[in-house]
PDB file of N, H, CA, C and O in Angstrom:
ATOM      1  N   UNK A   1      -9.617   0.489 -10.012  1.00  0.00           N
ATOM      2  CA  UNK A   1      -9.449   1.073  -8.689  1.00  0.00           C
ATOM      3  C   UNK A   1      -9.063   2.541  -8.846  1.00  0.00           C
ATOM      4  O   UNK A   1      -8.627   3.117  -9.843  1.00  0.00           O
ATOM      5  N   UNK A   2      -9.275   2.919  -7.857  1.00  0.00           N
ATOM      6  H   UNK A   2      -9.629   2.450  -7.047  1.00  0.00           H
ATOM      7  CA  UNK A   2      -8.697   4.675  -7.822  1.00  0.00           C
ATOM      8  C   UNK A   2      -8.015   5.210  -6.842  1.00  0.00           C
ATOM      9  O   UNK A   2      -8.451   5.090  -5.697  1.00  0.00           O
ATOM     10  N   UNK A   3      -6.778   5.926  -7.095  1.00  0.00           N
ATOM     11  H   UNK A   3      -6.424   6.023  -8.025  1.00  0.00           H
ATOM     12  CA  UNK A   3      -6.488   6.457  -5.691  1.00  0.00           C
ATOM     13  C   UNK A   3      -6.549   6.501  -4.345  1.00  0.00           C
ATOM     14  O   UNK A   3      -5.817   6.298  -3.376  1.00  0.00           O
ATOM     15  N   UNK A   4      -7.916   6.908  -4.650  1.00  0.00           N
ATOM     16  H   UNK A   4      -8.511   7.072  -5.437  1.00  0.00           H
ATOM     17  CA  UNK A   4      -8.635   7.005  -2.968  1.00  0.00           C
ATOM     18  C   UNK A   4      -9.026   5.716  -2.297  1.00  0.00           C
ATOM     19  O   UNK A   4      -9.055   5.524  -1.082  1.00  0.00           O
ATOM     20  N   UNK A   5      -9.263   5.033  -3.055  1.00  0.00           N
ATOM     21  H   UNK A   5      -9.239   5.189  -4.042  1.00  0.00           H
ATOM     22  CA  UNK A   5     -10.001   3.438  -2.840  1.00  0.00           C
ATOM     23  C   UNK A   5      -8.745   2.720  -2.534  1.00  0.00           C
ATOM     24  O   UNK A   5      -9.066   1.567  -2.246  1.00  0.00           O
ATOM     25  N   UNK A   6      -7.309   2.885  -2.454  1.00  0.00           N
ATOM     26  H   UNK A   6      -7.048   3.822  -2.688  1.00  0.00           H
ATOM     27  CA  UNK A   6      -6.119   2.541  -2.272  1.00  0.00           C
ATOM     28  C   UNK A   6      -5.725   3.027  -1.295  1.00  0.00           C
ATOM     29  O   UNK A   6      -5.219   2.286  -0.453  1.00  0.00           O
ATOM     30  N   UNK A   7      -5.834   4.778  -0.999  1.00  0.00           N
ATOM     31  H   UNK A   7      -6.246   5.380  -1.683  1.00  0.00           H
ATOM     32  CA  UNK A   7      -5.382   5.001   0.632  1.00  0.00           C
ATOM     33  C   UNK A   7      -6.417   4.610   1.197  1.00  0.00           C
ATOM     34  O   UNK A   7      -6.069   4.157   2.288  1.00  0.00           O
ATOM     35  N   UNK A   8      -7.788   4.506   1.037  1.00  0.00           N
ATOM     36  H   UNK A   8      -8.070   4.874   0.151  1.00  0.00           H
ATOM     37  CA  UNK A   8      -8.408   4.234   2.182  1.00  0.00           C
ATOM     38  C   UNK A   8      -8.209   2.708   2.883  1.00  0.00           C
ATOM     39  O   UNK A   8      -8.233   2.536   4.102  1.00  0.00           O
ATOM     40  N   UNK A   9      -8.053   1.872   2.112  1.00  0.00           N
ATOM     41  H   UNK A   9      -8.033   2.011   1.122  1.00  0.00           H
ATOM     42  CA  UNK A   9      -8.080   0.693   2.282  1.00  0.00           C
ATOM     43  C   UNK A   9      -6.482   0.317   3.009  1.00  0.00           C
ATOM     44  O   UNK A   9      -6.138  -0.459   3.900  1.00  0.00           O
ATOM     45  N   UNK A  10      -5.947   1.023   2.372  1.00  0.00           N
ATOM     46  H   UNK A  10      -6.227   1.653   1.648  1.00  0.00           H
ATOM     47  CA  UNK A  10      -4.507   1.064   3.552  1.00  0.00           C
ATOM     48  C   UNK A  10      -4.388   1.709   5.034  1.00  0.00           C
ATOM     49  O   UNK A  10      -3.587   1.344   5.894  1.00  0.00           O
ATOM     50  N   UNK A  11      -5.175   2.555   5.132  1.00  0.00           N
ATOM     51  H   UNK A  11      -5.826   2.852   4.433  1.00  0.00           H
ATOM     52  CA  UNK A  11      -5.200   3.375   5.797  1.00  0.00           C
ATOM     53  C   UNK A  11      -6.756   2.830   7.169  1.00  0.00           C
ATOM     54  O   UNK A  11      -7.088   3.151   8.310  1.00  0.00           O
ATOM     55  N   UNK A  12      -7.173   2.011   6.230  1.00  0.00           N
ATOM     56  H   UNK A  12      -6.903   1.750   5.303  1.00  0.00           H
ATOM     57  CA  UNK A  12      -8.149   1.150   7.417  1.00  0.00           C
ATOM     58  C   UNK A  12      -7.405   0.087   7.962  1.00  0.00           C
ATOM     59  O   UNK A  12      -7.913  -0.511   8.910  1.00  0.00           O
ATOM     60  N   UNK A  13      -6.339  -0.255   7.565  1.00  0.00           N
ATOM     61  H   UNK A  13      -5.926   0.231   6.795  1.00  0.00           H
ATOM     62  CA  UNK A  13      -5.826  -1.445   7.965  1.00  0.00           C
ATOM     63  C   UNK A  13      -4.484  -1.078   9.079  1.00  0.00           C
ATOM     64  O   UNK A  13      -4.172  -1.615  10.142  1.00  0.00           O
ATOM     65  N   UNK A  14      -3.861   0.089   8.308  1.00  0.00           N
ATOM     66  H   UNK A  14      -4.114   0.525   7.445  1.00  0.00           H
ATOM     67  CA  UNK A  14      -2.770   0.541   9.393  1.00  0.00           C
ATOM     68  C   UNK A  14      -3.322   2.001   9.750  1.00  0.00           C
ATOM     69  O   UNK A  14      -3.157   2.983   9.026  1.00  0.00           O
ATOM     70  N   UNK A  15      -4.050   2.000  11.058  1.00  0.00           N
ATOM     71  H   UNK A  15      -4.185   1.202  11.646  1.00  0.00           H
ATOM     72  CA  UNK A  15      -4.439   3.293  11.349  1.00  0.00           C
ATOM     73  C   UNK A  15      -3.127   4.310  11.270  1.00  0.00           C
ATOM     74  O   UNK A  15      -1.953   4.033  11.023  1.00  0.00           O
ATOM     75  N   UNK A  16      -3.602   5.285  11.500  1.00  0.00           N
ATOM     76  H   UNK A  16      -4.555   5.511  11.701  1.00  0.00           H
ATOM     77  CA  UNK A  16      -2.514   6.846  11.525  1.00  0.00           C
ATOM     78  C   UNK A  16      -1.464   6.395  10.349  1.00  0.00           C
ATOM     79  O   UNK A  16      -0.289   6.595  10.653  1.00  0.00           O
ATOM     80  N   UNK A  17      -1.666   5.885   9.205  1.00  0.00           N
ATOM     81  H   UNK A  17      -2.622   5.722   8.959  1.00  0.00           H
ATOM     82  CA  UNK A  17      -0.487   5.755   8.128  1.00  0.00           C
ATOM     83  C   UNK A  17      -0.789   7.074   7.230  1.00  0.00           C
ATOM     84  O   UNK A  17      -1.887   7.531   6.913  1.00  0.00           O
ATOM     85  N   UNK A  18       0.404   7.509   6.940  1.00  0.00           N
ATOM     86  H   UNK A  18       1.296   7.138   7.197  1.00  0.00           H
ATOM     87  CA  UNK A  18       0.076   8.351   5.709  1.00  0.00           C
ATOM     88  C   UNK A  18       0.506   7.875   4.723  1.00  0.00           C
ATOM     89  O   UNK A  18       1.611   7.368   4.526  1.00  0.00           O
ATOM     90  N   UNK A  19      -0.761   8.081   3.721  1.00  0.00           N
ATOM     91  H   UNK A  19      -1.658   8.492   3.880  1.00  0.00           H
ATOM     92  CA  UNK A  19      -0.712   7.434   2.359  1.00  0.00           C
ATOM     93  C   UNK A  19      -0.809   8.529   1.134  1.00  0.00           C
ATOM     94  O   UNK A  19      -1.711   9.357   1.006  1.00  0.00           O
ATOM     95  N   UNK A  20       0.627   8.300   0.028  1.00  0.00           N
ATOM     96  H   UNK A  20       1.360   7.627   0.133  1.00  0.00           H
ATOM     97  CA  UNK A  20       0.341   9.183  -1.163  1.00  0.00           C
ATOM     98  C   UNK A  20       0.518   7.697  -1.990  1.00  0.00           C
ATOM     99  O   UNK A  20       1.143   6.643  -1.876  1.00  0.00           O
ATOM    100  N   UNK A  21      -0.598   8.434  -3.024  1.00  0.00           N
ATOM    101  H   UNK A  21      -1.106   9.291  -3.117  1.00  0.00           H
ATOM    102  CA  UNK A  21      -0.567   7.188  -3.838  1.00  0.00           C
ATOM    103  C   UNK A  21      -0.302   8.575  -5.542  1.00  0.00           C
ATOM    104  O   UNK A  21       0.071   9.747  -5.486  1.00  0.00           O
ATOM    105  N   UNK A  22      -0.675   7.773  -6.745  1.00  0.00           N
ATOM    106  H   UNK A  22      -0.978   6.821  -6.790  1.00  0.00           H
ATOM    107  CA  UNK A  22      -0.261   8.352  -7.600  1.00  0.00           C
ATOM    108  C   UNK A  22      -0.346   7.169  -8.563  1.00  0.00           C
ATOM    109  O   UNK A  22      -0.040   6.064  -8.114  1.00  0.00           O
ATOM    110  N   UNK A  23      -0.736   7.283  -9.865  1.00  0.00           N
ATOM    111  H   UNK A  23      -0.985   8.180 -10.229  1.00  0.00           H
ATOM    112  CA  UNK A  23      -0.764   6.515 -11.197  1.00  0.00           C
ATOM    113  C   UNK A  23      -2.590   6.544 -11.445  1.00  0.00           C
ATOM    114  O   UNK A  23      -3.382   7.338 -10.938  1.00  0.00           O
ATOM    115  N   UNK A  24      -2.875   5.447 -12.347  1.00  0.00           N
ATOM    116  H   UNK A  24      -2.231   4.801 -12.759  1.00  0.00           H
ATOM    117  CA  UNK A  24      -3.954   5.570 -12.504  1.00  0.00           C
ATOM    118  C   UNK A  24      -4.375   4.279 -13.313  1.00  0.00           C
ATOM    119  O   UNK A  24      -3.482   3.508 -13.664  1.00  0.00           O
ATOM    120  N   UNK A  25      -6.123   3.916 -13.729  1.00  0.00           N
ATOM    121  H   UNK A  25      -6.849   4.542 -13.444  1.00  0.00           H
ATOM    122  CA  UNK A  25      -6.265   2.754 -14.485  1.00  0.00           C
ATOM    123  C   UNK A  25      -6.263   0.966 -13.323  1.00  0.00           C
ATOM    124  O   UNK A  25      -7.134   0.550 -12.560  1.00  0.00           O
ATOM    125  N   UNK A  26      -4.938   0.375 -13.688  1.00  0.00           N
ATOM    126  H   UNK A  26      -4.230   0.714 -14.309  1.00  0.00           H
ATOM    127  CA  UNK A  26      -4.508  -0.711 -13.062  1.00  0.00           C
ATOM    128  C   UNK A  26      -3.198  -0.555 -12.485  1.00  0.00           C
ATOM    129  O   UNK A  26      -2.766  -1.389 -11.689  1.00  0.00           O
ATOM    130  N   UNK A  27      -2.526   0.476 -12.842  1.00  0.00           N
ATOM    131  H   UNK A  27      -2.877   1.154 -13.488  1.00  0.00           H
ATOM    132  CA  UNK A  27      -1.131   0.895 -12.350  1.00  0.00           C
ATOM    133  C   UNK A  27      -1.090   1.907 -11.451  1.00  0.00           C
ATOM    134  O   UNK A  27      -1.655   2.927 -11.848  1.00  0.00           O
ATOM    135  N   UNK A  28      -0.601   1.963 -10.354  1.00  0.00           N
ATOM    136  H   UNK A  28      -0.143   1.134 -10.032  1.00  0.00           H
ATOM    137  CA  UNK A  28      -0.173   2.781  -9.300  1.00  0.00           C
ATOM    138  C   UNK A  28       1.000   2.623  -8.452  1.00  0.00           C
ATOM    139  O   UNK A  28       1.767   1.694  -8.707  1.00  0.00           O
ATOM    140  N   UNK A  29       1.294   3.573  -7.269  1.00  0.00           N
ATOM    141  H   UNK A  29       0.671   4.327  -7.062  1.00  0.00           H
ATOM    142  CA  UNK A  29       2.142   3.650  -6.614  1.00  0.00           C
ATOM    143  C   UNK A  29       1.933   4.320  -5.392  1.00  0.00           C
ATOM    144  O   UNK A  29       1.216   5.317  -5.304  1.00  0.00           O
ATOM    145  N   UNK A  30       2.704   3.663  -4.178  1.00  0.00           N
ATOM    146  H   UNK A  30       3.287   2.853  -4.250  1.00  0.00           H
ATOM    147  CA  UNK A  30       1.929   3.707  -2.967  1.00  0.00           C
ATOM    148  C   UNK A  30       3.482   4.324  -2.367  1.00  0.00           C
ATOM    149  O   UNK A  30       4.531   3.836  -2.787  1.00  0.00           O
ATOM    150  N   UNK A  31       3.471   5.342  -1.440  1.00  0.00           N
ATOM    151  H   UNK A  31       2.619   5.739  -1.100  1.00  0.00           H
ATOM    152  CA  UNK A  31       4.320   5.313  -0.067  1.00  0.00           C
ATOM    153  C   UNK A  31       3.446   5.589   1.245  1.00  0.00           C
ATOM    154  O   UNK A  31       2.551   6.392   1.514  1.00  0.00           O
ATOM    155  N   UNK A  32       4.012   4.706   1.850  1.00  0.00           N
ATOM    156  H   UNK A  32       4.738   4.054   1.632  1.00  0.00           H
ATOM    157  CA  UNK A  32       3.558   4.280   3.054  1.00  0.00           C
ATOM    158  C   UNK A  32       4.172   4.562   4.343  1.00  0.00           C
ATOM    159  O   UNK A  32       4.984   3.773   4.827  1.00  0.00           O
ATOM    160  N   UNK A  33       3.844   5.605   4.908  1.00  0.00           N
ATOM    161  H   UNK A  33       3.185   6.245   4.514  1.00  0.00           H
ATOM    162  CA  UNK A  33       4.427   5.741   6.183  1.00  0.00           C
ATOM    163  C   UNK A  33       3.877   5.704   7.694  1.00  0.00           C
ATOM    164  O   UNK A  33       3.232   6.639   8.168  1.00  0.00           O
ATOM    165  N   UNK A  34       4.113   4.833   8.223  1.00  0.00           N
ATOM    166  H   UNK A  34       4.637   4.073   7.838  1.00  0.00           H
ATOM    167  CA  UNK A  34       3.420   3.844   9.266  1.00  0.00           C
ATOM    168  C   UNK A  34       4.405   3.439  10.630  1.00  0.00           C
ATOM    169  O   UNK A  34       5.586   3.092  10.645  1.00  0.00           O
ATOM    170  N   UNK A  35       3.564   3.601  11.610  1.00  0.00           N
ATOM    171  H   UNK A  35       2.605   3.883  11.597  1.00  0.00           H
ATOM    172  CA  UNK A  35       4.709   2.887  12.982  1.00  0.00           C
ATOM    173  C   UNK A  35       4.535   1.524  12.828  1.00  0.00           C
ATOM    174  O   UNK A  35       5.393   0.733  13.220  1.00  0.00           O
ATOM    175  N   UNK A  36       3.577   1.197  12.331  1.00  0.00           N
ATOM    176  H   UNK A  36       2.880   1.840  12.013  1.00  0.00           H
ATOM    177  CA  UNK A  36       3.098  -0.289  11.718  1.00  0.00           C
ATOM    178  C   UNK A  36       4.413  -0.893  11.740  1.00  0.00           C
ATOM    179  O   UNK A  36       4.838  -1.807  12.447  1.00  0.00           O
ATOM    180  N   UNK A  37       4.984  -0.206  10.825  1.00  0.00           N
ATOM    181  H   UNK A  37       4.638   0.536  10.250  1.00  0.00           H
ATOM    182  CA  UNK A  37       6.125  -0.796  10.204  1.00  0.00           C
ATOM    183  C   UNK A  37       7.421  -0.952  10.896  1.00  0.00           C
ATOM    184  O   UNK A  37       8.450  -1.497  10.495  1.00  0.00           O
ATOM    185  N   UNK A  38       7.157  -0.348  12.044  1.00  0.00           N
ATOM    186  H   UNK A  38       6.321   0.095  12.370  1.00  0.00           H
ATOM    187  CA  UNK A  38       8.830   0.081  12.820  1.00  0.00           C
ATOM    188  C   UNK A  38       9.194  -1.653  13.360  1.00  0.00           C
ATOM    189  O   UNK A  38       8.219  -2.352  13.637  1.00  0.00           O
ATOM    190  N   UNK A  39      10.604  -2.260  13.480  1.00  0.00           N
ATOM    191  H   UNK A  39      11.396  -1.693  13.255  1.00  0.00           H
ATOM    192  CA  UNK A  39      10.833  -3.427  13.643  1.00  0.00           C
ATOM    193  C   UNK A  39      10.599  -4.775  12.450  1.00  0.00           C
ATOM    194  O   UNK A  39      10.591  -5.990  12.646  1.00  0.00           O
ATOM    195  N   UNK A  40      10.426  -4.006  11.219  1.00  0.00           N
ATOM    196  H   UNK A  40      10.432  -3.019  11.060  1.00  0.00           H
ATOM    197  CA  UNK A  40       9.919  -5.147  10.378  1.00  0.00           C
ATOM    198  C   UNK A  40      11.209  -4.812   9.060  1.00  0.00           C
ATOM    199  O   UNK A  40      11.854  -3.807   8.763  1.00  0.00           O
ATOM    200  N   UNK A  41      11.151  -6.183   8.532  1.00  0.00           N
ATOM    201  H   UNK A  41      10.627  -7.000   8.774  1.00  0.00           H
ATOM    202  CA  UNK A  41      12.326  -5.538   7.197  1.00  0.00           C
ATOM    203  C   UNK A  41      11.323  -5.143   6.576  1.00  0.00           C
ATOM    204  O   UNK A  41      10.117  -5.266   6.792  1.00  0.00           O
ATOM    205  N   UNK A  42      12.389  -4.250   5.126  1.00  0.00           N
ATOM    206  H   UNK A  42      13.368  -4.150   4.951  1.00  0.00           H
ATOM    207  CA  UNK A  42      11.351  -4.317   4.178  1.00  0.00           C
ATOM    208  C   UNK A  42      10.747  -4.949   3.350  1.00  0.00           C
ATOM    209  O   UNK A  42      10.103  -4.341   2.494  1.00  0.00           O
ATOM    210  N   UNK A  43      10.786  -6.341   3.373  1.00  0.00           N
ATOM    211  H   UNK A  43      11.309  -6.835   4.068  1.00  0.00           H
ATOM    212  CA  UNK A  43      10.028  -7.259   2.697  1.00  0.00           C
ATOM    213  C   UNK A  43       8.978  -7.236   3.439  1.00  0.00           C
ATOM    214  O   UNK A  43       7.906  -7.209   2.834  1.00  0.00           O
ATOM    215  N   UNK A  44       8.955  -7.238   4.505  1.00  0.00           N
ATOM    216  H   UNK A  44       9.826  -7.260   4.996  1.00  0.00           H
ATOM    217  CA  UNK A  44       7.645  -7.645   5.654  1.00  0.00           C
ATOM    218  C   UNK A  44       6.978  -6.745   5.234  1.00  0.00           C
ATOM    219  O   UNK A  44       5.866  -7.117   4.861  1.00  0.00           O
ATOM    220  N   UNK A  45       7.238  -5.382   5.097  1.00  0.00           N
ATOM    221  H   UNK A  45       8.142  -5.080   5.400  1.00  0.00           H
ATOM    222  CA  UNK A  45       6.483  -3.927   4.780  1.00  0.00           C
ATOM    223  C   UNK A  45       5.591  -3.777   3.221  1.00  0.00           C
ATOM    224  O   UNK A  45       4.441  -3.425   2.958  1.00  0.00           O
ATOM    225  N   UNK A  46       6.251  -4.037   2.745  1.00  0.00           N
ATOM    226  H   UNK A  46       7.185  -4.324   2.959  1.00  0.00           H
ATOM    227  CA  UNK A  46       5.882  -4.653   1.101  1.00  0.00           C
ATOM    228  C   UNK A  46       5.339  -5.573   1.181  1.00  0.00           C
ATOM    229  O   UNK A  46       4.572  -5.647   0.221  1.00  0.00           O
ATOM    230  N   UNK A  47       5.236  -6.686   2.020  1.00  0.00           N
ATOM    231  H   UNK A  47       5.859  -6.626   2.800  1.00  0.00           H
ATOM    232  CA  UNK A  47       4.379  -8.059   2.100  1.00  0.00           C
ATOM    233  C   UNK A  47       2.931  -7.650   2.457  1.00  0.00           C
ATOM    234  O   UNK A  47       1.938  -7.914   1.779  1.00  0.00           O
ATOM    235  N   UNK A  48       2.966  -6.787   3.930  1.00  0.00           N
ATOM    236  H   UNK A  48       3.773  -6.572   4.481  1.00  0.00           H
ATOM    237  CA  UNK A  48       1.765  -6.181   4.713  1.00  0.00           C
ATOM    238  C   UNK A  48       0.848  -5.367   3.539  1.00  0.00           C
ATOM    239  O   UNK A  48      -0.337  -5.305   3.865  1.00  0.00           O
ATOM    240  N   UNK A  49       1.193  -4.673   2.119  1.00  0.00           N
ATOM    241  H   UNK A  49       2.156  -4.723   1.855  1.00  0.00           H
ATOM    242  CA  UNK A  49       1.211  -3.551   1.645  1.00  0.00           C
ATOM    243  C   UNK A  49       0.015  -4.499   0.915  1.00  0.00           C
ATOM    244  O   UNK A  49      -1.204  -4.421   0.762  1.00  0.00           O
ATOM    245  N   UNK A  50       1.085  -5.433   0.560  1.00  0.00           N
ATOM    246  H   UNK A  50       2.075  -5.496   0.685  1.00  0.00           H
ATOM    247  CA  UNK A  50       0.257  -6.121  -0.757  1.00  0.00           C
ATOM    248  C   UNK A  50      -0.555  -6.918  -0.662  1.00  0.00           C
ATOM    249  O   UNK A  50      -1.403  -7.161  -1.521  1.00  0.00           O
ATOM    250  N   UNK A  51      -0.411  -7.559   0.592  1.00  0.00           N
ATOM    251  H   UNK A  51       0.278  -7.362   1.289  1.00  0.00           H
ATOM    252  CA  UNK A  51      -1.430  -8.416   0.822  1.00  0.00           C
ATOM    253  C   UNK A  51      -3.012  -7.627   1.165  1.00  0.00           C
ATOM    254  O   UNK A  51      -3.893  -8.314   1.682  1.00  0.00           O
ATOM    255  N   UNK A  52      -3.201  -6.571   0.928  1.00  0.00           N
ATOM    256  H   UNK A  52      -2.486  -6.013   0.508  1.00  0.00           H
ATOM    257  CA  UNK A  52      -4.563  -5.772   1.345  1.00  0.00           C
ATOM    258  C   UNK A  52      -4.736  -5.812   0.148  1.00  0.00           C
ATOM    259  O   UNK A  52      -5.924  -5.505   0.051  1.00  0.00           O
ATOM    260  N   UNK A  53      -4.328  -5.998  -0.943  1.00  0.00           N
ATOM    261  H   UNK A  53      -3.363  -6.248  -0.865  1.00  0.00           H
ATOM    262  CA  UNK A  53      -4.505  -6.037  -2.286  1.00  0.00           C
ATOM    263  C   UNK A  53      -4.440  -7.346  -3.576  1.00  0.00           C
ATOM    264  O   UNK A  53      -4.301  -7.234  -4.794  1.00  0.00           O
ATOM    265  N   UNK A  54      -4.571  -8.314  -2.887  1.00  0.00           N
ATOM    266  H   UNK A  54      -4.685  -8.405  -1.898  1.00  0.00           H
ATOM    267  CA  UNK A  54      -3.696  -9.918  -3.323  1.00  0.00           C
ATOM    268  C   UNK A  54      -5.176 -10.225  -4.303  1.00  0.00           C
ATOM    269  O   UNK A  54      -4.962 -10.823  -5.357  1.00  0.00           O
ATOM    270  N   UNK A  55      -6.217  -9.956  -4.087  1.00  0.00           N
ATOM    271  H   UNK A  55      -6.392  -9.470  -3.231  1.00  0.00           H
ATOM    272  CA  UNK A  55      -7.643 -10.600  -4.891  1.00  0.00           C
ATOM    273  C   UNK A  55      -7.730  -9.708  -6.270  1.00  0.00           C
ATOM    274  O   UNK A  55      -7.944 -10.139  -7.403  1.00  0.00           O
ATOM    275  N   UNK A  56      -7.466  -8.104  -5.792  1.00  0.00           N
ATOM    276  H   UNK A  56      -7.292  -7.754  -4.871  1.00  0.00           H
ATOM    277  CA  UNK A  56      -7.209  -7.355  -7.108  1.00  0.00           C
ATOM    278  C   UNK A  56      -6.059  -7.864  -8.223  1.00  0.00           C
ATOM    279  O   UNK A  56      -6.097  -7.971  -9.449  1.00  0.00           O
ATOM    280  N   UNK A  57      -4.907  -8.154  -7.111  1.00  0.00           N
ATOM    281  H   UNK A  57      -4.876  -8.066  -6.115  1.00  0.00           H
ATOM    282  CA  UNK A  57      -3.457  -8.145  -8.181  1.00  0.00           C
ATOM    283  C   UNK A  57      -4.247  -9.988  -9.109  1.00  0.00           C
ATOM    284  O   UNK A  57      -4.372 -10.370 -10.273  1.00  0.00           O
ATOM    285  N   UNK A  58      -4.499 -10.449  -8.026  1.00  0.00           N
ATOM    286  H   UNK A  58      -4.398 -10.139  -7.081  1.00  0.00           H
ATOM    287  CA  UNK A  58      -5.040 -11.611  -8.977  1.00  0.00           C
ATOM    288  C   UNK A  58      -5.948 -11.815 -10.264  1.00  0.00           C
ATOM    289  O   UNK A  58      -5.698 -12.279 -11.376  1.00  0.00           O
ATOM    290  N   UNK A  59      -6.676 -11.485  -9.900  1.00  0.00           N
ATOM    291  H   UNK A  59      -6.879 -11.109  -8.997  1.00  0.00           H
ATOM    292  CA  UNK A  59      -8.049 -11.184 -10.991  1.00  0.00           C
ATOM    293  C   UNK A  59      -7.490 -10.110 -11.888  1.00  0.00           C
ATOM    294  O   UNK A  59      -7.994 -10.186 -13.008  1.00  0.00           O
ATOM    295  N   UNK A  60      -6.473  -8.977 -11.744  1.00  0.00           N
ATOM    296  H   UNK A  60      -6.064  -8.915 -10.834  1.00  0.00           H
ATOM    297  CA  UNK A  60      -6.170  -8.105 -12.572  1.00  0.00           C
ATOM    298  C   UNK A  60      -6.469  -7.140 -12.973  1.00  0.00           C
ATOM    299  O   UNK A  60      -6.182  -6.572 -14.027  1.00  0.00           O
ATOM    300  N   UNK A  61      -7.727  -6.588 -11.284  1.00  0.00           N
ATOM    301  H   UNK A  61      -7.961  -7.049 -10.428  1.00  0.00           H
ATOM    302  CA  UNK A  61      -8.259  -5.188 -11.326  1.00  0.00           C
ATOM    303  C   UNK A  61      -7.307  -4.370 -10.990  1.00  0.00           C
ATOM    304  O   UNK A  61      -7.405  -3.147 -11.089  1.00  0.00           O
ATOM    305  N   UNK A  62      -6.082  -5.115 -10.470  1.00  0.00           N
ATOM    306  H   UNK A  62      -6.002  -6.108 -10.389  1.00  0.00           H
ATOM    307  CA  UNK A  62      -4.608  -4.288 -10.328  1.00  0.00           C
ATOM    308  C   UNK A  62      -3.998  -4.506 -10.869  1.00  0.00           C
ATOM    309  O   UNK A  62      -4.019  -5.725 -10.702  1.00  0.00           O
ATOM    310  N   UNK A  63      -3.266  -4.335 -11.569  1.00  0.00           N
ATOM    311  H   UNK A  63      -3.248  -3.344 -11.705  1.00  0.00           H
ATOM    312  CA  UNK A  63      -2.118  -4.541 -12.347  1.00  0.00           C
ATOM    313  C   UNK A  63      -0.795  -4.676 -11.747  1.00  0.00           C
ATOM    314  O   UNK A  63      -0.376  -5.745 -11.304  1.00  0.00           O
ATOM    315  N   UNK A  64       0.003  -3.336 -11.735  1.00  0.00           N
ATOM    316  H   UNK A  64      -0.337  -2.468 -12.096  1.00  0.00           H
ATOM    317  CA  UNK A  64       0.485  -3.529 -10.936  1.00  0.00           C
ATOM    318  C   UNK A  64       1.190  -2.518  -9.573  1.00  0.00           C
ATOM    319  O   UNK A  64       1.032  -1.314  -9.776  1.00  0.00           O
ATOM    320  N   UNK A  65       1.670  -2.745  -8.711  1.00  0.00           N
ATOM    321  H   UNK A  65       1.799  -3.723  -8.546  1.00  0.00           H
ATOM    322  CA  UNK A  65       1.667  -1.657  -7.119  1.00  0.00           C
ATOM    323  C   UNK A  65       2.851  -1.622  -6.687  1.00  0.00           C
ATOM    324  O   UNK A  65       3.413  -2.437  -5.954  1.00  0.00           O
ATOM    325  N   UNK A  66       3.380  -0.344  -7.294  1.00  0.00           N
ATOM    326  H   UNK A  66       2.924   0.318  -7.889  1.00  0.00           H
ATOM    327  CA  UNK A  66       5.013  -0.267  -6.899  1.00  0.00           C
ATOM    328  C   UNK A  66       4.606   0.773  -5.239  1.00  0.00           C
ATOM    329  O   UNK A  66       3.927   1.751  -4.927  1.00  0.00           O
ATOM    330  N   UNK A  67       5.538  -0.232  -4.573  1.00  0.00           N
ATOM    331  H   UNK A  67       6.089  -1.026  -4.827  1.00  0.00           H
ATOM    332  CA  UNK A  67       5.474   0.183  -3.236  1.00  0.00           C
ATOM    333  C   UNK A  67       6.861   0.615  -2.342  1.00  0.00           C
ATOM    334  O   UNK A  67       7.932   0.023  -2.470  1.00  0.00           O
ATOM    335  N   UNK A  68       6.628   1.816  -1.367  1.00  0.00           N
ATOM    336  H   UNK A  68       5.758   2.298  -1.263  1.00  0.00           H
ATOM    337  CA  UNK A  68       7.885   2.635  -0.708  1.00  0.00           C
ATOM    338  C   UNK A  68       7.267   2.700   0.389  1.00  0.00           C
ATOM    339  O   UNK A  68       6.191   3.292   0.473  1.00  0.00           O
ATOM    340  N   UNK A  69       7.873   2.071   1.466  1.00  0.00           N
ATOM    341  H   UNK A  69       8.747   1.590   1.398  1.00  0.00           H
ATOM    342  CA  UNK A  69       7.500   2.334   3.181  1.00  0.00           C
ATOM    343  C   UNK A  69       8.869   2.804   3.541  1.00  0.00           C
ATOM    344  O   UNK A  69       9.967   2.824   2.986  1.00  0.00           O
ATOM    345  N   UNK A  70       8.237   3.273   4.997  1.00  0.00           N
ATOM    346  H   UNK A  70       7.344   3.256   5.448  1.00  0.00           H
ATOM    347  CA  UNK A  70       8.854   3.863   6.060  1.00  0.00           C
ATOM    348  C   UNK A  70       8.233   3.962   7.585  1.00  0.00           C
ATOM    349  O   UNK A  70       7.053   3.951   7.934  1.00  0.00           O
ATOM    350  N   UNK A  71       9.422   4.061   8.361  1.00  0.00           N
ATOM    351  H   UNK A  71      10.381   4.070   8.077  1.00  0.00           H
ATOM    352  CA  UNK A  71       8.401   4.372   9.749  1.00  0.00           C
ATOM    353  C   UNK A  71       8.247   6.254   9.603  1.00  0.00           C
ATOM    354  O   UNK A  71       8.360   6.968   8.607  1.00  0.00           O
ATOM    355  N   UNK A  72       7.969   6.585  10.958  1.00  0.00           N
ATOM    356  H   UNK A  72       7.877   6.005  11.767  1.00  0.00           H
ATOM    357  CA  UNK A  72       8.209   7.875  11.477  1.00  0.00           C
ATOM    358  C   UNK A  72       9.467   8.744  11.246  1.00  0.00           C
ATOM    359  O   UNK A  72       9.766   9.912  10.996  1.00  0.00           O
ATOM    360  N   UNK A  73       9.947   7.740  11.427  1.00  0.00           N
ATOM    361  H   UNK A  73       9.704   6.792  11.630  1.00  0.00           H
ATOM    362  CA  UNK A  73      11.692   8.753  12.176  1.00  0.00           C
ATOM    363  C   UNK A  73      12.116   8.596  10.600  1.00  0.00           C
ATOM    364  O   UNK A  73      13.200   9.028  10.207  1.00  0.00           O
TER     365      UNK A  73
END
C-alpha cells in the first residue's frame, strides 16, 4: 500500500477528514481528524480507522497502522 491509497480510502469513507499519513512498505501511521469522530471514545475512533483496513491487516498487505484521531476543536 502507499500513502495515498491510505488517505484516500479514509478520506472516502469520512468525508472532510484530514489525513497525514507517514511510514512506508507494510508499516504506517495515520492521524485522523474528523467530526466523524466527535461523541465517540477513542476506541470507537481507532475501531472506525481500522476497520477500512481489516482485509489488508489480515492477509498482511498491512502490517501494521499506528493510529491518532481527533475531532475539530
Amino acid at each position: 500500500m502507499s500513502p495515498e491509497v491510505i488517505r484516500e480510502r479514509i478520506q472516502a469513507q469520512l468525508p472532510g477528514a484530514q489525513v497525514v499519513t507517514s511510514g512506508e512498505d507494510c508499516n504506517f501511521a495515520v492521524e485522523v481528524t474528523s467530526e466523524h469522530f466527535e461523541g465517540k471514545k477513542p476506541i470507537e475512533r481507532h475501531r472506525l480507522v481500522n476497520e477500512l483496513f481489516k482485509d489488508e491487516l489480515a492477509d498482511g498487505r498491512l502490517h501494521a497502522l499506528s493510529i491518532k484521531t481527533a475531532t475539530p476543536e
